[in-house]
RODO-2510 file (C-alpha; in nm, 4 decimals, decimal comma):
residues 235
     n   res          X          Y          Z
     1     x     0,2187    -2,0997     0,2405
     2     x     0,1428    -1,7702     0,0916
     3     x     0,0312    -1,4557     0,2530
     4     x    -0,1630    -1,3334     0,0493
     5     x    -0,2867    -1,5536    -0,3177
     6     x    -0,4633    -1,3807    -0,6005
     7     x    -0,6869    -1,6578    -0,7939
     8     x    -0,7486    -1,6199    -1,1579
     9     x    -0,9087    -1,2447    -1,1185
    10     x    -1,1153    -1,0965    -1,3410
    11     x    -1,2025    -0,7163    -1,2317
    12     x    -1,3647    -0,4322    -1,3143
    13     x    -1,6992    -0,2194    -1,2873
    14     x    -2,0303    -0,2441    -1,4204
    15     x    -1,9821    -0,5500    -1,5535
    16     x    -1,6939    -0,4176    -1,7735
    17     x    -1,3661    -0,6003    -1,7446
    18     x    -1,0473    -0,4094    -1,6609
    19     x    -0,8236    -0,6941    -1,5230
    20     x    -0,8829    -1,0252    -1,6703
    21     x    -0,7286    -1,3631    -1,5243
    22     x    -0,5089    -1,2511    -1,2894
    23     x    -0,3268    -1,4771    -1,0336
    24     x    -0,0188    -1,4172    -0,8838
    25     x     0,1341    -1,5005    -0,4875
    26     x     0,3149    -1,2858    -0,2203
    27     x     0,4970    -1,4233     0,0264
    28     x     0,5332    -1,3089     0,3731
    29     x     0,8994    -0,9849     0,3423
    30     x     0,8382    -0,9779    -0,0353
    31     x     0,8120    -0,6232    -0,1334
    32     x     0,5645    -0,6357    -0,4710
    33     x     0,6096    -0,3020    -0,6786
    34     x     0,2948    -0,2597    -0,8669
    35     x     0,3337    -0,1149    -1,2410
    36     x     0,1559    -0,0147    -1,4959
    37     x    -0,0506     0,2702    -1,6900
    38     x    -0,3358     0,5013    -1,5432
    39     x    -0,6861     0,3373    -1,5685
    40     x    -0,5420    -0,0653    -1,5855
    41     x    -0,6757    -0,1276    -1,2429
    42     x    -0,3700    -0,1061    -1,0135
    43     x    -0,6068     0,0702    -0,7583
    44     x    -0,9374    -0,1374    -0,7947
    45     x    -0,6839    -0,4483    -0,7045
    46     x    -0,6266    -0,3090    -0,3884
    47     x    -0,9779    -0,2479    -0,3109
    48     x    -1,0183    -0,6200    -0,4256
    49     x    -0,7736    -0,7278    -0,1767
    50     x    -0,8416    -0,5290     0,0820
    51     x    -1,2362    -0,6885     0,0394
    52     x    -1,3715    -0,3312    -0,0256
    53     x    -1,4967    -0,4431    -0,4289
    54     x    -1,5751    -0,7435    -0,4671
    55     x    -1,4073    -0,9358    -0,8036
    56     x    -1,6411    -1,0273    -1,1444
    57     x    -1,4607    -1,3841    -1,0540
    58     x    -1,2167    -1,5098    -0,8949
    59     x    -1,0494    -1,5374    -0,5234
    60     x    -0,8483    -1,3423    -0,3141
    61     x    -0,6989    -1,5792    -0,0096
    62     x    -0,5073    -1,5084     0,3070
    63     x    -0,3073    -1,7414     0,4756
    64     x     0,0170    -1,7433     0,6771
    65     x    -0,1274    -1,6075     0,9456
    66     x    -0,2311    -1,3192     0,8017
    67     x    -0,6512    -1,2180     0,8692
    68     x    -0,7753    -1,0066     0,6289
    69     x    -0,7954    -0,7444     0,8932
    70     x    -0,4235    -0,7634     0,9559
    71     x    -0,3633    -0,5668     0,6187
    72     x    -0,2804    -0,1940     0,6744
    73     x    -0,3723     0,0850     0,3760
    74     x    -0,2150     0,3741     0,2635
    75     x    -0,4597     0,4752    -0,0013
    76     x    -0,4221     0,7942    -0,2761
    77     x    -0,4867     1,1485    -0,0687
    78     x    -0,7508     1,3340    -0,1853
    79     x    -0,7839     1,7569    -0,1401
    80     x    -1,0692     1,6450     0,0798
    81     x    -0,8476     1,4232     0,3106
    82     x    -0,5983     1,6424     0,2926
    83     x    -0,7979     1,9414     0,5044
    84     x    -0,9424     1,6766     0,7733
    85     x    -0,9758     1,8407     1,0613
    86     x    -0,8330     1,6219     1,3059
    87     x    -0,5516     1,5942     1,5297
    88     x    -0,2153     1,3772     1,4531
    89     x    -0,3339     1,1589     1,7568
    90     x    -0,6947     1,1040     1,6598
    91     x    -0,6034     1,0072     1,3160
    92     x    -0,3151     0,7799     1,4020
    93     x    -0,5552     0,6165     1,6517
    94     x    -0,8118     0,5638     1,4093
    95     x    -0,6099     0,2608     1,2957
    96     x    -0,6645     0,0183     1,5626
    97     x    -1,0852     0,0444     1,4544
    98     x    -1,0428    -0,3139     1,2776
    99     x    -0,9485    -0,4653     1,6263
   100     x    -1,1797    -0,2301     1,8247
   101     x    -1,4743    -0,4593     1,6916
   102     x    -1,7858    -0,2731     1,8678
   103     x    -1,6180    -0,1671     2,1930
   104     x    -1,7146     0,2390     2,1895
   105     x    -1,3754     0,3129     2,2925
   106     x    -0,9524     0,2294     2,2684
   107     x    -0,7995     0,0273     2,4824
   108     x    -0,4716     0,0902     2,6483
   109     x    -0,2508    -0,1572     2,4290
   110     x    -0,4159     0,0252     2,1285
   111     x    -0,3593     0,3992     2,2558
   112     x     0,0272     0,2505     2,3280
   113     x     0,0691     0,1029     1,9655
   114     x    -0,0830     0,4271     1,8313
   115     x     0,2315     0,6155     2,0436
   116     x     0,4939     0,3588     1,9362
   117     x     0,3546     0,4145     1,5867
   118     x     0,4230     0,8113     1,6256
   119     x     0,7111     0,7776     1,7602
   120     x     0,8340     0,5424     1,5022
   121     x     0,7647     0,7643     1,2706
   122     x     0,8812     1,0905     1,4263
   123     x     0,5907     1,2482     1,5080
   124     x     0,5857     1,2775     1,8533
   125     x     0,6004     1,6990     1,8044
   126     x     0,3641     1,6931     1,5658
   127     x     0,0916     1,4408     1,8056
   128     x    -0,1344     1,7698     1,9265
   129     x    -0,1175     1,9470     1,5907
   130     x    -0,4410     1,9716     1,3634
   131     x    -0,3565     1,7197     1,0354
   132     x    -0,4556     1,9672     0,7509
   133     x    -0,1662     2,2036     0,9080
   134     x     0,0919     1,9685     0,8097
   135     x     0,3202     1,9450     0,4870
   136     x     0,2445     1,6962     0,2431
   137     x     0,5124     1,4790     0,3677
   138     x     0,4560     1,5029     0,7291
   139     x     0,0686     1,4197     0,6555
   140     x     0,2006     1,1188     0,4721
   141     x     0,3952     0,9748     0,7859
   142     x     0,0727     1,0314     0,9755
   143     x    -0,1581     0,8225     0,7816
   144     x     0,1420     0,5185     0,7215
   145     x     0,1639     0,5547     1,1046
   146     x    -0,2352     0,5066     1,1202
   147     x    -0,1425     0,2262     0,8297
   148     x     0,0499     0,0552     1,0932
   149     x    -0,1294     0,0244     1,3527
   150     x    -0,3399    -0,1725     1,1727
   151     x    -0,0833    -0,4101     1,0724
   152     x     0,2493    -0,5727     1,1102
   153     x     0,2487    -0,8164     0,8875
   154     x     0,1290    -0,6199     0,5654
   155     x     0,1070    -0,2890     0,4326
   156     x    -0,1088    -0,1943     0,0830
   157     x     0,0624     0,1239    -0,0441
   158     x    -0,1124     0,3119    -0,3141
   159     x     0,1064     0,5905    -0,4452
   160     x     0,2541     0,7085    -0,1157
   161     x     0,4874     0,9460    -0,2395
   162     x     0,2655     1,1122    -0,5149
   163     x     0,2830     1,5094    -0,5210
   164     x     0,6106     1,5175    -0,2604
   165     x     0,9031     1,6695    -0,3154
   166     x     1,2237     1,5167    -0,3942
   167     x     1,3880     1,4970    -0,0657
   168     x     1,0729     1,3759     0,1319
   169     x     1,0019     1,1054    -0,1455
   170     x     1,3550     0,9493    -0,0617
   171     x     1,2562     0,9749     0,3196
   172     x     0,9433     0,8167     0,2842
   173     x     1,0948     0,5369     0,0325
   174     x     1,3506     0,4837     0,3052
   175     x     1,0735     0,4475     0,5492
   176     x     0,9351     0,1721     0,3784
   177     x     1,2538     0,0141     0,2829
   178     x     1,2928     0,0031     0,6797
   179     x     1,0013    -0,1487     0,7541
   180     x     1,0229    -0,4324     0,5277
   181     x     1,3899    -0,5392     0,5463
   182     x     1,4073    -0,4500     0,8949
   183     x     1,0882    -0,5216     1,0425
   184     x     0,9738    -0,7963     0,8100
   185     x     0,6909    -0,6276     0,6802
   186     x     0,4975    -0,7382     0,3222
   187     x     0,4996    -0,4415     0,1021
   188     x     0,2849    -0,4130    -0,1711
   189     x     0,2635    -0,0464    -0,3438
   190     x     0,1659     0,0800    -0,6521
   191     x     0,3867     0,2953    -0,8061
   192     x     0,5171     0,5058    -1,1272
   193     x     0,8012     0,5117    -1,0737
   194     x     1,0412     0,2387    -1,2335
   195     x     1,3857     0,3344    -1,0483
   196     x     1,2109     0,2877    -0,6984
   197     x     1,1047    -0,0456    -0,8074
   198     x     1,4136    -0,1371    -0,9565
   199     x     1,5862    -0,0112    -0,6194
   200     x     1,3638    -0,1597    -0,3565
   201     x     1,1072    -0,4022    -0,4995
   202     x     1,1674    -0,8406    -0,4488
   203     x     0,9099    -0,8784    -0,7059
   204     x     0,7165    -0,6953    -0,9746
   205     x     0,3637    -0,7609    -1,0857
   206     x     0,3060    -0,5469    -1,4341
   207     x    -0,0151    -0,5146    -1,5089
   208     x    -0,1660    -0,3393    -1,8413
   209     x    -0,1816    -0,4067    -2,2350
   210     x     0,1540    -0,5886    -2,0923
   211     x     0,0883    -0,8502    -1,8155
   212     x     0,3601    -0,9483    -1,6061
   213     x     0,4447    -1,0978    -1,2534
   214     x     0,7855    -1,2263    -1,1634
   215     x     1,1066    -1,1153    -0,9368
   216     x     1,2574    -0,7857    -1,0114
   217     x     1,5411    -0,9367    -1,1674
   218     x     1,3421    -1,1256    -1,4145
   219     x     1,1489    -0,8278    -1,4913
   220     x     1,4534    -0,6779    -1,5926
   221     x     1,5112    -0,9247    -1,8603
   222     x     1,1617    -0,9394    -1,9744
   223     x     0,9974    -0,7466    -2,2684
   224     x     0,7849    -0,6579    -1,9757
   225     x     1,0333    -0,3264    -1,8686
   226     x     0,9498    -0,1917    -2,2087
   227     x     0,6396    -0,0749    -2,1496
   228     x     0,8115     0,2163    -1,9562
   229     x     1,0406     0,2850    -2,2264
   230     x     0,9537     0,6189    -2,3992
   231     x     0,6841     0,4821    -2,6791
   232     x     0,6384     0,1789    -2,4494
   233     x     0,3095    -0,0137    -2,4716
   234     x     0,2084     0,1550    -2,1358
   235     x     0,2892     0,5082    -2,2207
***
């Protein structure tokens, strides 16, 4: 059975399509790579699957074992997010509120995942420091540590290495890489960039003027992997 099922998906705002028909399956390790152009709705299907916009039609199931509020997200950082003024701790933390429920405080499990989480992640230095005095890349670990301890059976990446440097970009791709061939975790990011999906990725889902979902290797051989040719459909 499926982790997670997309049903025939229509999307969009205002009444005004963006993602029409859409149905595709993940399976519980996969790593999806999500492709395609700005504005074809890579984002608003994470929101849809994470139950934050609801679809024009369509379903979006769980199953597996997985509960909706099993599925950790690493959304886009803002300028705003990125000054928060909160400790490493408090924000890490924050991502055991889906299993808080309406107790007014943490218990000690969740204050121990939140420290494996750091310390997966390296941050154990960092724990006391204010977030918006970190590096772009060491903010990043933060929030896929909060990300975690939401989850570990899925994570919902959107664009987790935008804006970092070279060298951090390969860390944090290695990160992830970790945590789903070691750890066994669903990945599903969106991404830009076709060589980490090519390197990483069990399946793509290609979305756009050019609609495609399949495994990586059949995306290779598809007309699909032209759209990111230069004067692709999707450029």
């Amino acid at each position: 059975m499926a982790q997670l099922t997309c049903q025939n998906l229509c999307l969009g705002y205002d009444g005004r399509e963006i993602i029409h028909d859409l149905s595709f399956q993940v399976e519980a390790g996969n790593y999806l790579c999500i492709l395609g152009e700005n504005g074809s709705g890579k984002s608003t299907l994470m929101r849809t699957i994470l139950g934050l916009q609801a679809p024009l039609s369509g379903k979006v199931l769980t199953g597996d074992g997985l509960l909706p509020q099993e599925i950790g997200y690493l959304p886009q950082q803002t300028l705003v997010q990125r000054d928060f003024p909160a400790s490493v701790w408090e924000i890490v933390l924050s991502g055991c509120q889906n299993r808080q429920g309406f107790r007014p405080f943490y218990s000690r499990d969740e204050k121990e995942q939140a420290r494996a989480m750091i310390d997966k992640l390296e941050l154990t230095p960092l724990m006391k420091r204010c977030y918006r005095e970190l590096s772009g890349g060491q903010q990043q670990r933060v929030l896929l540590a909060r990300a975690l301890c939401a989850t570990r059976k899925m994570l919902l990446l959107d664009e987790p290495v935008s804006g970092l440097d070279p060298k951090v970009t390969q860390e944090m791709y290695a990160i992830i890489r970790k945590l789903n061939r070691e750890e066994g975790i669903t990945i599903l990011m969106i991404s830009h960039d076709l060589h980490a999906a090519v390197e990483d990725a069990t399946h793509i889902l290609h979305i756009g003027h050019t609609v495609f979902f399949g495994t990586k290797e059949e995306y290779l051989k598809s007309d699909a992997v032209l759209a990111f040719a230069p004067g692709g459909a999707d450029k």
